[in-house]
C-alpha distance (Angstrom), angle and dihedral (degrees) to the residues before:
residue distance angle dihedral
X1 . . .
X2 3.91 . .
X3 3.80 92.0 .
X4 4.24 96.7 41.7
X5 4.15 98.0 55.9
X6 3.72 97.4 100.5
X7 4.36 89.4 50.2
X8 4.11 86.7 55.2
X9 3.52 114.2 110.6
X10 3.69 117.2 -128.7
X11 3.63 112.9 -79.5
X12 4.00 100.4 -134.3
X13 3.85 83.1 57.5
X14 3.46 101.9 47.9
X15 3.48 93.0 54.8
X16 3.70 91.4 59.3
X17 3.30 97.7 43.9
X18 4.15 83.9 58.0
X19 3.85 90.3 44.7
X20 3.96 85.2 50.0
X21 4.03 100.4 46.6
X22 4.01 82.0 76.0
X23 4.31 92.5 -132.3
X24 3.80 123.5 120.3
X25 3.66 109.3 -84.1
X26 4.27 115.1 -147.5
X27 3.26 114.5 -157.0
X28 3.91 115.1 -162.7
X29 4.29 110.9 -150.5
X30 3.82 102.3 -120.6
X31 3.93 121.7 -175.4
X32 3.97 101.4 179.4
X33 3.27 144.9 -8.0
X34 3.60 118.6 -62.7
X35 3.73 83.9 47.9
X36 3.61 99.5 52.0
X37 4.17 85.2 44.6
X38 3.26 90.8 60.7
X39 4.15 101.7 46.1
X40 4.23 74.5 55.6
X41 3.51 93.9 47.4
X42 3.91 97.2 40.0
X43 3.82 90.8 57.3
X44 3.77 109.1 -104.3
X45 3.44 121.1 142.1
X46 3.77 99.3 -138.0
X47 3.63 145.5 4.2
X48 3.47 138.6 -157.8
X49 3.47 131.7 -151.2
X50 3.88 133.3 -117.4
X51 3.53 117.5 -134.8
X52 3.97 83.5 -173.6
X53 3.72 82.8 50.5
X54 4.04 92.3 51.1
X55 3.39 100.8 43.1
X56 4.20 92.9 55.3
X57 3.71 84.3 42.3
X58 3.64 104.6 47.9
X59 3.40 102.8 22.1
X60 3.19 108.6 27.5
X61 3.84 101.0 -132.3
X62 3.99 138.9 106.4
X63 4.12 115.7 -86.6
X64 3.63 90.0 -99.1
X65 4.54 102.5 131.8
X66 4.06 93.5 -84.5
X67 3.86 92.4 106.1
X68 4.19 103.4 92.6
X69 3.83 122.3 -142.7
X70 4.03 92.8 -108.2
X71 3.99 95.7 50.0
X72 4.33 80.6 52.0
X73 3.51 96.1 46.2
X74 3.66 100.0 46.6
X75 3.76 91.5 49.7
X76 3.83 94.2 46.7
X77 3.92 90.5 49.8
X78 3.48 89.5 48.3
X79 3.92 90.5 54.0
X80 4.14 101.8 40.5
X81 4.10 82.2 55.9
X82 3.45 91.7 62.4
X83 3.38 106.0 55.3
X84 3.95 138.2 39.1
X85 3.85 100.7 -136.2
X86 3.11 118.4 84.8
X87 3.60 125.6 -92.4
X88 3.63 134.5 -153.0
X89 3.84 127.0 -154.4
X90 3.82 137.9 -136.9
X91 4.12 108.5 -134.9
X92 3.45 100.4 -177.5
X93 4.10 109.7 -146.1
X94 3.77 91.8 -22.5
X95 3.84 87.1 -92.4
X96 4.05 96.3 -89.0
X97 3.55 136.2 -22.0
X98 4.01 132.0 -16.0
X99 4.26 86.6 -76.4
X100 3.68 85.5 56.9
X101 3.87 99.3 42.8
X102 4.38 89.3 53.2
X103 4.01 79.0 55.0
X104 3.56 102.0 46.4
X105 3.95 91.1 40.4
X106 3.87 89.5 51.3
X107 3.50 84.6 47.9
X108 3.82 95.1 57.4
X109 2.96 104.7 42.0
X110 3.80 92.8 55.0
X111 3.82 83.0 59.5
X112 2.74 96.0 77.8
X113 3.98 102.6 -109.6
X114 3.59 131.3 131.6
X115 3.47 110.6 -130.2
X116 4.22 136.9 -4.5
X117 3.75 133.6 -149.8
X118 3.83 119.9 -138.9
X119 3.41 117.6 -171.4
X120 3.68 139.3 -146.3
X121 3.96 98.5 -128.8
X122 3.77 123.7 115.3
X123 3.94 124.1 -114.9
X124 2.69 124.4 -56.9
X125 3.67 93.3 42.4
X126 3.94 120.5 -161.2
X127 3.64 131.2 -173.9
X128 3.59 113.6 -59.1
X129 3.94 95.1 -125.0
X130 3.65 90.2 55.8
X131 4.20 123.1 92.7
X132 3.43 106.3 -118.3
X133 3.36 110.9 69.3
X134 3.88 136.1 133.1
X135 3.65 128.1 -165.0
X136 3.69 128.4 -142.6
X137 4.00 125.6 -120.2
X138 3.78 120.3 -73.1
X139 3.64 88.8 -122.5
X140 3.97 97.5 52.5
X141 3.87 94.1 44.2
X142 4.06 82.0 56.0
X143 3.94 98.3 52.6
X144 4.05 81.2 45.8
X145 3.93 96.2 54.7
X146 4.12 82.0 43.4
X147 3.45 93.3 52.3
X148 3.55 101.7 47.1
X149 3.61 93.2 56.3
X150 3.64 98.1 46.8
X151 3.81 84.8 56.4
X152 3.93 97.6 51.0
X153 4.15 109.2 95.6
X154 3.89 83.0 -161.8
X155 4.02 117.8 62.2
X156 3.78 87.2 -161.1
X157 3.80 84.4 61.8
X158 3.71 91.2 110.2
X159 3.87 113.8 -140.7
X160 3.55 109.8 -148.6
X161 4.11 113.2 -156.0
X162 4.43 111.6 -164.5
X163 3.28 109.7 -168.0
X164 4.02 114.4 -157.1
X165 3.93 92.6 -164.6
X166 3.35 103.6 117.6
X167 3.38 96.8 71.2
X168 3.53 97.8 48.8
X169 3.97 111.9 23.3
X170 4.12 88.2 21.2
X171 3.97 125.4 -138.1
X172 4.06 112.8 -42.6
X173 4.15 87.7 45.3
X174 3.50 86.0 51.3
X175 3.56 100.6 42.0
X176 3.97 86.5 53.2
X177 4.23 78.9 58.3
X178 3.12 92.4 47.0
X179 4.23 89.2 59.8
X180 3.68 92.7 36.3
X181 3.98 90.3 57.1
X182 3.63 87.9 45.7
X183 3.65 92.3 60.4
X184 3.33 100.8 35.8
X185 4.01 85.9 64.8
X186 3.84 108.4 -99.1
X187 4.14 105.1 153.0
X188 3.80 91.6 -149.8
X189 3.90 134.1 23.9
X190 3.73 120.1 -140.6
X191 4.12 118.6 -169.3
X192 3.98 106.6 -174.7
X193 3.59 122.6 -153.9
X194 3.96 93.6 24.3
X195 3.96 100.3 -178.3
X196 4.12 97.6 -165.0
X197 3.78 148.0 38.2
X198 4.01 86.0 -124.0
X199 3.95 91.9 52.8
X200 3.72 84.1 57.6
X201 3.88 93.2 47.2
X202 3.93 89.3 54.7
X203 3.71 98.1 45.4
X204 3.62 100.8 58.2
X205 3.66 89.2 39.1
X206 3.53 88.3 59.6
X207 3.64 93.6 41.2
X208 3.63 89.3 61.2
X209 3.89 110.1 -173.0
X210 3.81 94.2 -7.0
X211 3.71 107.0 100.3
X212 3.67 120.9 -121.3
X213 3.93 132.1 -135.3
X214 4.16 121.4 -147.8
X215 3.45 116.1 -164.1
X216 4.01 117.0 -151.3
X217 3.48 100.0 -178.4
X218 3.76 102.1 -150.6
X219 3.36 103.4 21.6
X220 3.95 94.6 -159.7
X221 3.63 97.8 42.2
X222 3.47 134.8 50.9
X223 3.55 129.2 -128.5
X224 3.82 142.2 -176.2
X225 3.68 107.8 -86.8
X226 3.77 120.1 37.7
X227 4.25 117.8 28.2
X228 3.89 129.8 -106.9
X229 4.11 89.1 -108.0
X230 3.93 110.1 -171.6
X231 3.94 107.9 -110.9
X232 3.95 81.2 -129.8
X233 3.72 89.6 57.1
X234 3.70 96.3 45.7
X235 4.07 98.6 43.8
X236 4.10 87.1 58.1
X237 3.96 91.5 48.5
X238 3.75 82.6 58.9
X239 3.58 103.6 -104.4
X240 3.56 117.7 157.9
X241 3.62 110.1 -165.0
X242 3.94 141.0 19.0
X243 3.69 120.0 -159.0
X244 3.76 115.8 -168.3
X245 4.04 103.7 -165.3
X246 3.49 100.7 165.0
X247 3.71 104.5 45.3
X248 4.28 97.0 78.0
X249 4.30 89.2 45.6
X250 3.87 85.5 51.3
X251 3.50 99.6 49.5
X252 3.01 97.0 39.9
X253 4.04 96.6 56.2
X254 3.59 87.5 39.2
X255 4.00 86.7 58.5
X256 3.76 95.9 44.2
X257 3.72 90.2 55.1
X258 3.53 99.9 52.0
X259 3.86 82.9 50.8
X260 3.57 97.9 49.8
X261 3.83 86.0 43.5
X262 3.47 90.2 63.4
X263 3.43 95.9 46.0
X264 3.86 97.4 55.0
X265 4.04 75.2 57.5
X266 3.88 95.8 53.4
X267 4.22 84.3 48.1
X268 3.71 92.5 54.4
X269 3.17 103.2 48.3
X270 3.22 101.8 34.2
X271 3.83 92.2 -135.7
X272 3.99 122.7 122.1
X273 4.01 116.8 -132.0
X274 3.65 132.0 178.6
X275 3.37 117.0 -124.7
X276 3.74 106.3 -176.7
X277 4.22 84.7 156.7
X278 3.72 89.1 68.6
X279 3.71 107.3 35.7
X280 3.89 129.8 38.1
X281 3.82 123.2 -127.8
X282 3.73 126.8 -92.8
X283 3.95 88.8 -108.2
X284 3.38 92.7 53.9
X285 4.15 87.6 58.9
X286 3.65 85.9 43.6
X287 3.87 93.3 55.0
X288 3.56 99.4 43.1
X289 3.65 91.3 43.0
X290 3.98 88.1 52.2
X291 3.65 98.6 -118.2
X292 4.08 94.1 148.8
X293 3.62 81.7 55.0
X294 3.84 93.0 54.7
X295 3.77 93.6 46.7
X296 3.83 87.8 54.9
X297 3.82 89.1 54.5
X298 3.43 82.9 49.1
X299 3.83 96.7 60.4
X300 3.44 100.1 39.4
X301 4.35 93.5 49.3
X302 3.93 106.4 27.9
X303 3.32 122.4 75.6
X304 3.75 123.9 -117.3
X305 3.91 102.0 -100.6
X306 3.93 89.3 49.5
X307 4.17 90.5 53.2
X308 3.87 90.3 40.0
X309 4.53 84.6 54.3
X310 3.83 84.1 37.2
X311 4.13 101.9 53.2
X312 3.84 103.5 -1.5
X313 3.76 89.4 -105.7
């Protein structure tokens, strides 16, 4: 991956070109980089980050509007860099006001990203699957979808405008959003916590030529807010995308527990196993993490006494 960055193409574009093709994009939540690595690796065109997903990870705390713009945008640089599809970011609530949404777009975008959702929720923000939540004004939600894309640099930037009405205001105030958004120049429409196939139906016919993005969460396991909705069933209501932010976080903590599980074992008894059905081998870390890459780098730029101190060559 080290040696193929200058062949990518730009990520803005590829994202459009994805949104163009007409298929069903799935976009896998990612929050670092082995996670991202292996959305690459497994085949997926894009992925989309989690800022649920980053605050647990980084910070260690619930998605509740603690997480600042500059801990967000650091992490999501960090993770378009290491990868070649393109990525997609989670903004929260644009981190204040229409002023602060042109920043943080500007921001993005010079991250390197391909697209970011702002959503129409009032700080502090919170998950949008959690009770709790408040939305902002119609009106203020439009001058933030305005602003962001007078900031971009890049009209295939896409701006991404959630809406977390239905929840609060229910389906015909958000389907009057949803139109709102769409003329005030958002290039995809996300609802969160959609609770029906017939929501679905009504947003994207209100959403008219903008594409809209579902998210279902776990994607292989169900969960109490929004439905397990067949991809099949979804693509021929006219969705356009599927973003699955929760599924990598809950694998992976799933994973780490049967580990650590095991290892409480190994402690007791005082007895070493091998487990190679929990944990992957160290050259499967190295190739995901692009070491043979590195060592070709190597070669090419270090001279020979440095290699022969490096690897006894």
């Amino acid at each position: 991956m080290i040696l193929d960055q200058k062949t990518a193409t730009p990520a803005p574009r590829a994202f459009r070109d994805l949104l163009r093709s007409g298929d069903l994009i799935v976009s896998p939540g990612v929050y670092d980089g082995y996670s991202a690595r292996l959305v690459e690796a497994a085949g997926f065109r894009t992925a989309a980050t989690s800022g649920a997903a980053i605050a647990n990870a980084v910070l260690g705390i619930e998605d509740v509007g603690i997480m600042g713009l500059a801990e967000n945008l650091a992490h999501c640089r960090n993770i378009a860099r290491s990868i070649q599809i393109p990525l997609t970011a989670d903004a929260d609530d644009g981190y204040g006001n229409p002023v602060n949404v042109f920043h943080t777009v500007r921001e993005f975008e010079a991250a390197g990203v391909a697209a970011v959702n702002i959503e129409d929720q009032l700080s502090p923000k919170r998950c949008g699957h959690m009770p709790g939540k408040v939305v902002v004004p119609l009106h203020e939600m439009v001058k933030k979808i305005e602003a962001a894309c007078l900031a971009r640099r890049n009209d295939e930037f896409a701006i991404v405008a959630r809406t977390d009405g239905l929840a609060i205001e229910g389906l015909e105030s958000t389907l009057d959003r949803v139109r709102a958004y769409v003329r005030a120049g958002a290039d995809m429409i996300f609802p969160d916590a959609i609770r029906s196939e017939e929501e679905v139906a009504r947003i994207v016919e209100a959403a008219g030529p903008v594409p809209v993005s579902v998210n279902m969460g776990f994607g292989i396991r169900s969960r109490p807010t929004t439905p397990l909705i067949p991809l099949s069933r979804l693509k021929a209501l006219g969705v356009r995308r599927v973003s699955l932010p929760r599924m990598l976080p809950a694998a992976a903590i799933h994973g780490m527990k049967n580990a650590l599980a095991a290892m409480r074992g190994v402690i007791e008894t005082g007895e070493p196993v091998d487990r190679p059905d929990l944990l992957v081998g160290i050259e499967e870390i190295w190739a995901l993490m692009g070491f043979p890459e590195l060592q070709e780098l190597e070669r090419r730029l270090l001279s020979v006494e440095t290699l022969s101190s490096k690897y006894g060559q």
